[in-house]
C-alpha positions as CSV (number, residue, x, y, z in Angstrom):
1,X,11.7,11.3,-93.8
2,X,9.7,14.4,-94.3
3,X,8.2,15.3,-97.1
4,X,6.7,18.7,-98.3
5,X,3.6,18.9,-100.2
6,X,3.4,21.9,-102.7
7,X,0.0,22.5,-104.5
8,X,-3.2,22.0,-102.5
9,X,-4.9,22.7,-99.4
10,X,-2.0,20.9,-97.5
11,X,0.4,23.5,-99.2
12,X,3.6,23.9,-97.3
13,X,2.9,21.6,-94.3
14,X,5.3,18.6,-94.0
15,X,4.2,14.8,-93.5
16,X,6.9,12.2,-91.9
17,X,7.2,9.1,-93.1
18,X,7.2,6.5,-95.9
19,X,5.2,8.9,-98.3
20,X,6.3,9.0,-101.8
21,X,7.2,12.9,-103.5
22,X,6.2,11.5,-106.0
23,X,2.6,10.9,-105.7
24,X,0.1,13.9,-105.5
25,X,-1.0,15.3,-102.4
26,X,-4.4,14.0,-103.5
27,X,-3.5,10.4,-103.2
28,X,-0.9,10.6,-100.1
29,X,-1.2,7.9,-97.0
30,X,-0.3,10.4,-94.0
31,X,1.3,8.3,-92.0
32,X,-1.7,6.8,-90.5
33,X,-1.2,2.8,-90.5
34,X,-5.1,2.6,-91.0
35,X,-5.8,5.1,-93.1
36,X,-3.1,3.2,-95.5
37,X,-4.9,-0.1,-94.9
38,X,-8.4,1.6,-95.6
39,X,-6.8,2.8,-98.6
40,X,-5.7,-0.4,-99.7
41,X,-9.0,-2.1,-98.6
42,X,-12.0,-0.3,-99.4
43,X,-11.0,-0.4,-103.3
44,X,-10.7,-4.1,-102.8
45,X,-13.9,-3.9,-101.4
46,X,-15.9,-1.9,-103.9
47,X,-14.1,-4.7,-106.7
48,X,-15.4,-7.5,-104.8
49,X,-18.5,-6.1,-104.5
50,X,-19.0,-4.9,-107.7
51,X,-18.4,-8.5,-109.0
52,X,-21.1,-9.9,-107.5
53,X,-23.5,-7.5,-108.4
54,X,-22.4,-8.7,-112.1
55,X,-23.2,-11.9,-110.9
56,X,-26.5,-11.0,-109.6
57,X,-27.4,-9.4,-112.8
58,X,-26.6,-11.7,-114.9
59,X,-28.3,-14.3,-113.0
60,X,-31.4,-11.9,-112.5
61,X,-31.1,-11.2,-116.3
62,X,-31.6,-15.1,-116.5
63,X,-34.4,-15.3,-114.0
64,X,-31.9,-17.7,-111.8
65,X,-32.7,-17.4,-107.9
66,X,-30.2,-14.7,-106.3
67,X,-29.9,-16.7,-103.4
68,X,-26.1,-16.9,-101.9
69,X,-24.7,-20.6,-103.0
70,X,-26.4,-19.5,-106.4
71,X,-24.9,-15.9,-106.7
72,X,-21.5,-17.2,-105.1
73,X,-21.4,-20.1,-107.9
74,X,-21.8,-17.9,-110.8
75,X,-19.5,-15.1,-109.6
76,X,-16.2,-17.6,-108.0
77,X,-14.5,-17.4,-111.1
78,X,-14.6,-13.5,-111.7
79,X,-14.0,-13.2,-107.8
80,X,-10.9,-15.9,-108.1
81,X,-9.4,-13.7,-110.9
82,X,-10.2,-10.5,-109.0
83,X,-8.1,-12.3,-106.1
84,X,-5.5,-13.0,-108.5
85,X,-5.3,-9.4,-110.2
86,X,-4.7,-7.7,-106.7
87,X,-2.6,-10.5,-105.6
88,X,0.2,-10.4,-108.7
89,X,-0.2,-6.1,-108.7
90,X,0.5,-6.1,-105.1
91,X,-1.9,-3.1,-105.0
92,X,-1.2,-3.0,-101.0
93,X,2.3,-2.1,-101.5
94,X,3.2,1.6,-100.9
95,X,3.4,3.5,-104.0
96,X,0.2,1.4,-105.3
97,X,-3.0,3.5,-106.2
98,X,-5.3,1.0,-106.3
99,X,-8.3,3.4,-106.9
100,X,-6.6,4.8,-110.0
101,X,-8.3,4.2,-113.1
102,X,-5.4,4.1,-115.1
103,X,-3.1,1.5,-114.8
104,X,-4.1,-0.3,-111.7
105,X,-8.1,-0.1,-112.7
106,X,-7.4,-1.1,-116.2
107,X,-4.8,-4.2,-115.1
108,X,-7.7,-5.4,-112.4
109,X,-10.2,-4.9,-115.0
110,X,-8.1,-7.3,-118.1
111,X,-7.4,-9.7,-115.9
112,X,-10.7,-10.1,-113.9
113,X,-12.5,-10.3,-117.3
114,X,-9.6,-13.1,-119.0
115,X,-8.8,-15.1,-116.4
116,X,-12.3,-14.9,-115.1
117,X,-13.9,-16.3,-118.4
118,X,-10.7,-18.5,-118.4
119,X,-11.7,-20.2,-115.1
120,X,-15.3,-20.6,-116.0
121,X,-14.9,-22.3,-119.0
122,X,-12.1,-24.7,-118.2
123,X,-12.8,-25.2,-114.4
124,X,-16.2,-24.7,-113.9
125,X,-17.1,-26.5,-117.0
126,X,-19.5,-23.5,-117.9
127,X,-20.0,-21.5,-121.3
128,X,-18.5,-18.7,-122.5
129,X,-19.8,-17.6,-125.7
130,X,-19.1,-14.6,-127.7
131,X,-22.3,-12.5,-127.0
132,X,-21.1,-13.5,-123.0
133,X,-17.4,-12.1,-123.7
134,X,-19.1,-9.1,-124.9
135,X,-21.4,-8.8,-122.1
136,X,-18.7,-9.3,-119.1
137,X,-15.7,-7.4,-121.1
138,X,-18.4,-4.5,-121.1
139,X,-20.4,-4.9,-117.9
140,X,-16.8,-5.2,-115.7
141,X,-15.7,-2.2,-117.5
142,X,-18.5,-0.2,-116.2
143,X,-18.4,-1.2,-113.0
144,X,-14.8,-1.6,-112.2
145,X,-13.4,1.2,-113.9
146,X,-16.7,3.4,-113.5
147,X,-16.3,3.7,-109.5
148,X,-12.9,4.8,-110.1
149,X,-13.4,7.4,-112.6
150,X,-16.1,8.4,-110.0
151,X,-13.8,8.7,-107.2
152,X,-11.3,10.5,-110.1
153,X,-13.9,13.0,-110.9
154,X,-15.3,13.2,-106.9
155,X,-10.9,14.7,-105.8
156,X,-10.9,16.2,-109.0
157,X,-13.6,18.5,-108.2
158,X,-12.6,18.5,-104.6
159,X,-8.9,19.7,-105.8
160,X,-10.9,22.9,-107.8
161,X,-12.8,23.8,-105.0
162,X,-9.9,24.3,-102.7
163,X,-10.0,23.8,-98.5
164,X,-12.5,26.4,-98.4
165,X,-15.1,23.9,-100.7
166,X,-15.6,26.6,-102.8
């Protein structure tokens, strides 16, 4: 199939493939089987990453040793729901933006922070109190939705300046 892209610096050229017309020239996977995994991964990546730096604050915050079993122990849960959030959007399928903040960042975030605090209290058999809701609701939000507004604003202003990076 081939697709042309109007708007943009690819304006006018043509891309083969399983691309969507639908989805902006901005966000298109051209038909590069590793550029569509990287696009699929590195999100992942930054989420999983991101969720153990909560960890590591919190247990800093706590003055608990940052050493792996202990940093792995306190973030399992939020990683386990993370797992789960990417697992039931299927945010590897085409036509999946898993970078967007809105809805894919938002789903990942609700669920990471409810099934996360979900696990911890009834399988890790660890506390969950209302000053800890606030704390993780918050903290996730910043972090998982912040690197995505980031990257939002980062082809935002790359769409403005045009190919010429003006």
């Amino acid at each position: 199939m081939m697709v042309s892209l109007r708007g943009g610096p690819h304006d006018g050229k043509t891309l083969s493939g399983a691309d969507s017309p639908s989805v902006p020239w901005t966000d298109r996977i051209y038909s590069n089987d590793m550029s569509h995994r990287a696009s699929r991964i590195v999100p992942l990546l930054f989420d999983v990453v991101l969720v153990i730096i909560f960890a590591a604050i919190g247990r800093g915050s706590h003055a608990e040793a940052l050493n792996p079993p202990g940093l792995l122990g306190t973030a399992w849960p939020f990683l386990v729901a993370l797992a789960l959030a990417w697992l039931v959007g299927r945010f590897w399928r085409p036509g999946r933006r898993p970078s967007r903040v809105a809805p894919e960042g938002v789903y990942v975030w609700i669920i990471t922070v409810a099934l996360g605090l979900t696990t911890r209290v009834l399988v890790a058999k660890d506390t969950a109190e209302v000053p800890f809701i606030m704390v993780a609701t918050i903290s996730l939000a910043v972090l998982l939705l912040g690197w995505r507004l980031i990257a939002l604003l980062v082809r935002t202003a790359g769409n403005r300046s045009g190919p010429s990076g003006r």
